[in-house]
C-alpha positions in Angstrom: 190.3 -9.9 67.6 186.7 -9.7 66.5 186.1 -13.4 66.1 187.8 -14.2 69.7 185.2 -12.0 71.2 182.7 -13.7 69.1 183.4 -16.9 70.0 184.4 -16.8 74.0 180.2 -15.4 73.9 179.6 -18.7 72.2 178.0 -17.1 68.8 180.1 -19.3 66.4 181.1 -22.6 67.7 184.4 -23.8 66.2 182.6 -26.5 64.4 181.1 -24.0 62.3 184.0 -22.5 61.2 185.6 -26.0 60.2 182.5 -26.4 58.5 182.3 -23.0 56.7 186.3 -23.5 55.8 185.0 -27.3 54.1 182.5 -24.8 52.4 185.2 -22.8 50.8 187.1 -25.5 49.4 184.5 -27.0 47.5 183.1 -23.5 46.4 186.6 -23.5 44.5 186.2 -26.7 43.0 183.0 -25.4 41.5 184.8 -22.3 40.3 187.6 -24.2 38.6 185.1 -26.7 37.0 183.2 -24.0 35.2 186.6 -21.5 34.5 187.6 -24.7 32.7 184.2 -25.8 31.1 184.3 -22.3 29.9 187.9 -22.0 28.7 187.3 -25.2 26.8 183.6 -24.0 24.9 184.4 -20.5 24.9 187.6 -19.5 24.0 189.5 -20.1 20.8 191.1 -23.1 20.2 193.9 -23.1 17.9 192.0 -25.1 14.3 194.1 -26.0 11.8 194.5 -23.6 8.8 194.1 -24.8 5.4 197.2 -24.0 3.2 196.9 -23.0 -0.3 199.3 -24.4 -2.8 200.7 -22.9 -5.6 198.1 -22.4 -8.6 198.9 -21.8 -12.1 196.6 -19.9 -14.0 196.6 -19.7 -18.2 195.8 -16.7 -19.9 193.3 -17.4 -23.0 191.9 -14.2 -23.7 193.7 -10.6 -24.5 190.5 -9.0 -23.4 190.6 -7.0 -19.8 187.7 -8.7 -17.8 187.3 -9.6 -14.1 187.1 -12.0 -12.6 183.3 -13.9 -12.0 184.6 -15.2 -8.3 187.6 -14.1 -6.6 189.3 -16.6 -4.3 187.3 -19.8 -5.8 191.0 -21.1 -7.2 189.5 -20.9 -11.0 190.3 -17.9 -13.4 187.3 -17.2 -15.1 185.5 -14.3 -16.3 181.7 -14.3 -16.9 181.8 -15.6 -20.2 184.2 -18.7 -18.9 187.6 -17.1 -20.2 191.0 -16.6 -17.8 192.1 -13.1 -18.7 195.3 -10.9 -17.1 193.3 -9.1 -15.1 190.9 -12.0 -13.7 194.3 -14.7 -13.5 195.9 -11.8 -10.9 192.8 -11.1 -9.2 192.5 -15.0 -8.4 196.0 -15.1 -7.2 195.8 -12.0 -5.2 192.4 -13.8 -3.8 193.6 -16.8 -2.9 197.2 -16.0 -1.5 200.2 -18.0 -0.4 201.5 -19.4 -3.1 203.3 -18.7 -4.9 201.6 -18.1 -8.0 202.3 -18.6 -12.2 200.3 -16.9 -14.9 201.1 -18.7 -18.0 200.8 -15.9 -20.9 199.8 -16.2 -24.8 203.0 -16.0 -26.7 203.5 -13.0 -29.0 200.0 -11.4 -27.3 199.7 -7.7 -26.3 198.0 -7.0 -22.7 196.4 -3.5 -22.3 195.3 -3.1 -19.0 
């Protein structure tokens, strides 16, 4: 009712409103354009994830070390040697698998 009275004074002509209804539509263009420039920049994308394969890990030492690097895929301890402890602490590191610690024959393991 407002904009009848509006335009029988002759404030708005009608080509003004076809123009300001042109307006709109391209102010939603713009919108989309950037919603999806910024759904394609900003939000995650689904990346591949690397999978792990199964590792095998020999024991060489009956001594209780750690290991030097969890989750680098090697057992090692700081002096180089793959013990129990550092062998499940890799696996546990790494994950997936699964997982085989080969052990010394006839060896005792005190954790």
């Amino acid at each position: 009712m407002i904009w009848h009275k509006i335009l029988k004074r002759g404030a708005h002509p009608e080509s003004d409103i076809q123009g300001c209804e042109k307006g709109r539509g391209r102010g939603r263009r713009v919108l989309v354009v950037v919603a999806l420039a910024w759904l394609l920049t900003v939000a995650p994308l689904p990346w591949p994830v690397p999978t792990v394969m199964a590792a095998t890990f020999t024991v060489n030492t009956t001594n209780d070390t750690a290991d030097a690097n969890p989750g680098d895929g090697v057992c090692a301890d700081s002096a180089g040697r793959c013990s129990l402890r550092a062998a499940v602490m890799e696996a546990n590191a790494l994950g997936g698998g699964p997982h085989t610690i080969v052990l010394q024959a006839g060896q005792t393991y005190t954790l």
